[in-house]
Steps between C-alpha positions, in 0.01 A plus 500: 500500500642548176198347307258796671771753426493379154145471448470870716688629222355382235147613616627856526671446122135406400330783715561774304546822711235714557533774211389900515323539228518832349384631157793399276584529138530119329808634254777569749432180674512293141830685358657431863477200525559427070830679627595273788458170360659658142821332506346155597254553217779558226731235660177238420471665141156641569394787342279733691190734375325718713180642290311732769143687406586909485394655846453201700291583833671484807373176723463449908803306534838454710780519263762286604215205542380568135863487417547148704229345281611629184885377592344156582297502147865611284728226711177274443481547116902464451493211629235360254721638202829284599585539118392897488163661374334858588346565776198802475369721706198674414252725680173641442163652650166357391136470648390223629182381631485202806176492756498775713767732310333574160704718274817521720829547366788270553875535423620186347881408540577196259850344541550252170740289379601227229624275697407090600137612646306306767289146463147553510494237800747720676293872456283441795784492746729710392379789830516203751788526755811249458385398104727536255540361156882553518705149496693555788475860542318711713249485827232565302437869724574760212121516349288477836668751593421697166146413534484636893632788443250594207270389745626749710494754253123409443567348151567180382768272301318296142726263284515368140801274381473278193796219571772557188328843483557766775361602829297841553442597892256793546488701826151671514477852709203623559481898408281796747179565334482828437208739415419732244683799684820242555451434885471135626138412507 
């Protein structure tokens, strides 16, 4: 019995709960949770820079789940500067062109840092349940659970990481299409 409790949990821990999503502006959700993991970030000498395009569009999202991801990307990049670094966070619009959506807009989180990076060999896995690159540390839950809940949000997670050279996540949200007399088309 305690095994199926334990896995029980688990499985909800990886489930994320099923979010309201709501049209939401990105730069309360960013400085919220830059604020809550502050003190951790200054104890692990990282500096923080937060570099946000002027009028940002608001994007379908829940909050507090856009907020869980970015948490899981901060605690994730301190812990690949054990020695300190910066950690970035940048957003942006731009167009972007892919099949069926031909000049759609995105909004484009990045969350960067300077810190170890991940192998090459290792970048392939790093959404799969239970991996982890952490010695010892971990259960390998924190960035399937990112990349669900973009899912969710009906974007996606992308990665670029240079070992010795940093990390950059990027949470792509797709943005309403909207006509020439600014209604949803």
């Amino acid at each position: 019995r305690p095994c199926a409790a334990l896995i029980r949990n688990l499985m909800d821990f990886a489930r994320p709960a099923q979010g309201s999503l709501r049209l939401s502006d990105v730069e309360p959700v960013i400085r919220a949770a830059v604020k809550i993991t502050s003190s951790y970030l200054d104890k692990s000498r990282i500096k923080v820079v937060v570099d946000l395009d002027v009028n940002l569009p608001p994007i379908e999202a829940d909050p507090n789940q856009l907020q869980q991801v970015l948490l899981n990307l901060f605690f994730n990049a301190a812990e690949a500067m054990p020695k300190g670094g910066c950690l970035a966070i940048r957003a942006t619009t731009r167009s972007v062109s892919s099949g069926r959506r031909r000049n759609a807009k995105e909004l484009t989180l990045a969350v960067s840092d300077t810190g170890v990076g991940i192998e090459s060999a290792a970048l392939p896995k790093i959404f799969r349940s239970f991996f982890t690159t952490k010695q010892k540390k971990g259960m390998g839950l924190g960035l399937s659970i990112c990349e669900r809940i973009m899912k969710a949000h009906g974007g996606r997670i992308s990665v670029e990481s240079a070992p010795g050279k940093g990390t950059t996540f990027y949470l792509h949200f797709p943005l309403a299409d909207k006509g020439d007399d600014g209604k949803d088309s």
